[in-house]
N, C-alpha and C positions, 0 to 999 in steps of 0.2 A: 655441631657448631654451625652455624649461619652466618656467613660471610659474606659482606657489605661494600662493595666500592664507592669509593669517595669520590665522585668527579671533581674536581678543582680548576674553575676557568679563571684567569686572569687578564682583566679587562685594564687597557689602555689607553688614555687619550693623551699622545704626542703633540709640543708645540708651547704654544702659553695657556698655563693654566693646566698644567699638565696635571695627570693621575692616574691613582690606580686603584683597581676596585676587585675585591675576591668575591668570586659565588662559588657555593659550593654545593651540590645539587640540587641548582635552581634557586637557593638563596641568598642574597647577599650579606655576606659575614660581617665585611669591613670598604671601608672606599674612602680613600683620602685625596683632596689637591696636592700637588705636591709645597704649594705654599703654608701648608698648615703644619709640617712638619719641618722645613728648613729653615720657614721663617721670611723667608726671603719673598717679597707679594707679584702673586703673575706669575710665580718660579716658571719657565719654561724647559728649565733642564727636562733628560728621562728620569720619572719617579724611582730612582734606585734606592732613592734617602725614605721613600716610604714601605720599601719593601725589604729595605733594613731596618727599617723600625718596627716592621708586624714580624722579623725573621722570616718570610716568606725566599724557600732557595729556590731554584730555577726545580730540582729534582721534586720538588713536593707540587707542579704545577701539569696539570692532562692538555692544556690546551690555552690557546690567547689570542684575544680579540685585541685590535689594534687601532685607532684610527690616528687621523695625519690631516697634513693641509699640503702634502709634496706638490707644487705646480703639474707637474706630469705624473701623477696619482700611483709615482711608485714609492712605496713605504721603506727602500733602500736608497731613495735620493734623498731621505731627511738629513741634516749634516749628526756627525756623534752628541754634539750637545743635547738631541732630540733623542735619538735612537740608537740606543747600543745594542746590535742583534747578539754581540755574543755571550748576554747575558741571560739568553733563552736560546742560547744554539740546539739546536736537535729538537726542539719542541715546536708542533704545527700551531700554523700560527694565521688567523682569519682576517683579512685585512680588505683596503676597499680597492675597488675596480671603475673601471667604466660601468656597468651595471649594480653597482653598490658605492654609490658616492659618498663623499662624506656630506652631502645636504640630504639624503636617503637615508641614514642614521640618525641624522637631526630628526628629521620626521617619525622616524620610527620611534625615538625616544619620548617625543612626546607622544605618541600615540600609545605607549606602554602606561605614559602614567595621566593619560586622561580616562583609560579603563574604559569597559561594557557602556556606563553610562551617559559618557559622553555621545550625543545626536549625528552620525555619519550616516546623515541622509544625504541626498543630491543636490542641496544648498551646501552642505560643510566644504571650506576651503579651510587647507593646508597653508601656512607660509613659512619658509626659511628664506632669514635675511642675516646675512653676517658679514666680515669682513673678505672674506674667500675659502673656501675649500678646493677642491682638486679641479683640476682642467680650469683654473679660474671664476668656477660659480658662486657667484654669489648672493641670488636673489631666485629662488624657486618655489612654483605654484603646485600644488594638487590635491585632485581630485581624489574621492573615495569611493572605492569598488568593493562590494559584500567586505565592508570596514579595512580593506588595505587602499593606502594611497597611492594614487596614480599619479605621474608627473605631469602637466600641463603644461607647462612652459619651464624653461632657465632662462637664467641672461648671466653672461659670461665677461668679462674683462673687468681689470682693475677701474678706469676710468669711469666706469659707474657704482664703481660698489658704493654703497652706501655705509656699508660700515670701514670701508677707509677712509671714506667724506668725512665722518665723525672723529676718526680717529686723529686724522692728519691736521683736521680744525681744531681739534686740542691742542696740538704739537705749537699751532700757529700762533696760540694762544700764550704761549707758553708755560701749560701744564705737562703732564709726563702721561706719554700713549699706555692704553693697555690697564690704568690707576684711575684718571682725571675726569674720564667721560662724562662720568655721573655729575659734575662738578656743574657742569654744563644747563643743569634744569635750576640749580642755584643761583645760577649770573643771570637767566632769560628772563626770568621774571621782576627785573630791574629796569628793565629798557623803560625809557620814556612815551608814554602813549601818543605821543605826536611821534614820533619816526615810528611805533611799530606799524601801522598802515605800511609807510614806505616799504618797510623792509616787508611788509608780508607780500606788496604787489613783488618785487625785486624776485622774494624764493619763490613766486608762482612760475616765473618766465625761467629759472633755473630749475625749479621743478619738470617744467614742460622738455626744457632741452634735454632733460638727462631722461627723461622717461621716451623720449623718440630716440635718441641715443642707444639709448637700452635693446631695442628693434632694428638694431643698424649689425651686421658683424664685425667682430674685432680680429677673425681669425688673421696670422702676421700682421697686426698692426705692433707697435710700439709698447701697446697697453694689454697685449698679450703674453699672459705670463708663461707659453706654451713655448713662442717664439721670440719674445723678449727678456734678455738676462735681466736687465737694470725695468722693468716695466715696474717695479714699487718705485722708485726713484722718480719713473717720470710723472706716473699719477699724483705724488707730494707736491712735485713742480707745478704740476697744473693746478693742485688742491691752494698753495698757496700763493700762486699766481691770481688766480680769481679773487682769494680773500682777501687778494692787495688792493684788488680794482674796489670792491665794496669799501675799505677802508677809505678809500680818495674819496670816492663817491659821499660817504658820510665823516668827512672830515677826522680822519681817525689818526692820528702819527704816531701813536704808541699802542699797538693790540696787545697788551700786557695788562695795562690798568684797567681796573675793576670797571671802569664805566665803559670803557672799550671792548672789555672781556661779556659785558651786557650786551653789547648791540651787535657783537658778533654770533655770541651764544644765542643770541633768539635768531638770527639769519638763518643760521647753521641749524639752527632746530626744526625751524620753519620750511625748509626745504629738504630734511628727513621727512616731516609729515606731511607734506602736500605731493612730493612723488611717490611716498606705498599707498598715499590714498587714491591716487592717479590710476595708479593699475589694480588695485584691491575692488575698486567701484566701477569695473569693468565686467566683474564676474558677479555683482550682486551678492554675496554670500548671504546668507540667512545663521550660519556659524564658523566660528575660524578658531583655528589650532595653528599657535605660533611655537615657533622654537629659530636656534640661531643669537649670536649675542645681541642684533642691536636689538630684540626686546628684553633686555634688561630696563631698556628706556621705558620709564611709566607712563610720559605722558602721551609717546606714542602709540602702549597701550589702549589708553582713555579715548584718544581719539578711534582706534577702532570697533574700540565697546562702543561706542557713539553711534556708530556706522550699520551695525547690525543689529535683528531682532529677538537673535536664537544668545545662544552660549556664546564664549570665550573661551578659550582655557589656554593658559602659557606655562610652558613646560619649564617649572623653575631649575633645570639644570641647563636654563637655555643655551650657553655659550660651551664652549668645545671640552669641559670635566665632564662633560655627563653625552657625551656623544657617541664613547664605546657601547654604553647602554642600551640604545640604540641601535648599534649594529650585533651584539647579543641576541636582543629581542627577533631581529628577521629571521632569527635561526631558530629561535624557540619563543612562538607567539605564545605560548603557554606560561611565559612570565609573568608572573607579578608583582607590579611594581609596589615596594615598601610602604606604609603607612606614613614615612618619616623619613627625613634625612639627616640622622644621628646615625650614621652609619661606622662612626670610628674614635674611641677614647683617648683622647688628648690629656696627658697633666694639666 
C-alpha cells in the first residue's frame, strides 16, 4: 500500500473583501470572497460562512496563511469581526511582518500570475497602491532582481493614500465607500469641457502637494496610523475639507447631483492620475506590474499603458481577496498560478 499525504493550506485574506481559498498540494481546489456566499457585498466579516459552506473544519487544515491590514502589522489586533483565532487554534499559522508586508504579498501575487513570460528586466517596475496595509503603507515601488522584487521605495501615512483620496471622495459624494468607486469614471466623463481645463490645472497643483507630501515623514503625526488612534477620522476631515474648498471654488452647493457629482468625479480622478504618474515618470519604466485596489481604476490603467513601451500586466486579484496568494507564493515560488478564476461552484 502506498500512502499519500494531503497537505491542506488555507489561505486568508482579512478585512474587506474578505476570503478563503484551499490548495491542496500546491493546487487550488476552491477560493471564495466571502461576499459571494453571504451575500452581503464587501462582506468584511472572517470568511467562516465560506468554510461552512465547503465544510472545511479546522482539523482537516496542515497550515494557514493569513493576511490583514492591522495598523501595527499584528494579525491579533484585528477586532473579532475580522479574525476569530479560535477557529484554527493549535494550527500554525503564516502571517505578515515587518519583512513581509502586506504590499510584499500584493506584489508577489501578482508576480505569481504574470508567470515566466512576463519581461523582469531592469526597466520592469513593480507598483502597489491601495488604500493602506500595515505600518500605514500605502504606495510601493520595486524593483526586480534575477525576477524577485526588490522594494524601492514606500510611502507611509494615511494623509496621502491615494486610495482613501478615492475612497473618502465617494463618501463626499454621497455614494457608499468600498461599492461606489467605480461609479466615479461614470460621472467624469460628463464634466463640461470649459471647466475640465480648470479642474485639470487645480489636480496638477494638488497632485504636486501630495506627491512632495509623500517625501515628507509622517512618523507621530496625526496621520499616523501607528501613533494616531483616530488618524482615519482625520484624513476624511481633511479629504472633505479640501473637497469643500473645490466646491466654492466651482460654484457647487449640492455634491450629491449628478452634475456636481461630474465636476467632482473628474477632479478626484484627475488627481489620482497626475500624482502615480508624478512618481511613476521618475523611474522611466520600460514595464510595470500593478496590483493593490486602486487599479481596479481602468482609466488609470490606460494612462500608464500610455506611459510605457514594454508590457503591462495587472494582477486581476488586484485588491486584498487575492493578497493571501501572494503571501503563499513567497513560500513556494514553484506555484502556479490557475488558467482561471472559476475557482468555486455557486448555485
Amino acid at each position: 500500500v502506498e500512502w499519500r499525504f494531503i497537505v491542506r493550506n488555507l489561505l486568508l485574506t482579512l478585512g474587506h473583501n474578505s476570503s478563503a481559498i484551499l490548495i491542496e498540494d500546491g493546487q487550488i481546489k476552491w477560493g471564495y470572497e466571502t461576499e459571494r456566499v453571504s451575500g452581503i457585498k464587501s462582506d468584511s466579516r472572517f470568511p467562516s460562512d465560506v468554510m461552512e459552506f465547503k465544510g472545511l473544519t479546522r482539523d482537516s487544515i496542515d497550515m494557514v496563511y493569513a493576511t490583514h491590514w492591522a495598523p501595527d502589522g499584528a494579525l491579533n489586533s484585528m477586532g473579532s469581526k475580522y479574525w476569530r483565532p479560535e477557529a484554527l487554534e493549535g494550527k500554525p499559522i503564516r502571517t505578515l511582518n515587518a519583512d513581509r508586508s502586506h504590499h510584499d504579498a500584493h506584489i508577489h501575487g501578482a508576480l505569481c500570475y504574470a508567470g515566466p513570460k512576463f519581461p523582469m528586466e531592469s526597466g520592469t517596475i513593480g507598483l502597489v497602491i491601495d488604500g493602506f496595509g500595515i505600518f500605514g503603507e500605502h504606495f510601493s515601488v520595486y524593483k526586480f532582481v534575477n525576477g524577485r522584487p526588490t522594494l524601492v521605495r514606500r510611502f507611509r501615512g494615511y494623509d496621502t493614500s491615494l486610495g482613501l483620496w478615492y475612497q473618502y471622495a465617494t463618501a463626499f459624494m454621497g455614494l457608499k465607500m468600498h461599492e461606489d468607486e467605480y461609479k466615479l469614471l461614470g460621472y467624469e466623463v460628463h464634466v463640461p469641457d470649459d471647466i475640465s481645463y480648470k479642474l485639470d490645472v487645480k489636480a496638477l497643483e494638488r497632485a504636486n502637494f501630495l506627491a512632495d507630501r509623500m517625501d515628507k515623514s509622517i512618523y507621530g503625526s496625526s496621520y499616523d496610523p501607528v501613533f494616531a488612534i483616530n488618524a482615519l477620522a482625520k484624513v476624511k476631515d481633511m479629504i472633505f475639507s479640501h473637497l469643500s474648498e473645490v466646491c466654492q471654488e466651482f460654484n457647487i452647493t449640492d455634491s450629491h447631483t449628478t452634475e456636481s457629482r461630474a465636476i467632482l468625479a473628474y477632479y478626484v480622478q484627475a488627481v489620482l492620475e497626475k500624482t502615480v504618474l508624478l512618481i511613476v515618470n521618475q523611474y522611466k519604466p520600460s514595464n510595470l506590474l500593478l496590483s493593490g485596489g486602486v487599479f481596479y481604476n481602468v482609466k488609470l490603467n490606460k494612462r500608464l499603458i500610455d506611459q510605457v513601451t514594454g508590457k503591462v500586466c495587472v494582477y486581476p486579484l488586484a485588491g486584498d481577496q487575492g493578497n493571501a496568494v501572494g503571501l503563499y507564493a513567497m513560500d513556494h515560488p514553484e506555484f502556479v498560478f490557475p488558467a482561471d478564476l472559476n475557482w468555486g461552484h455557486r448555485e
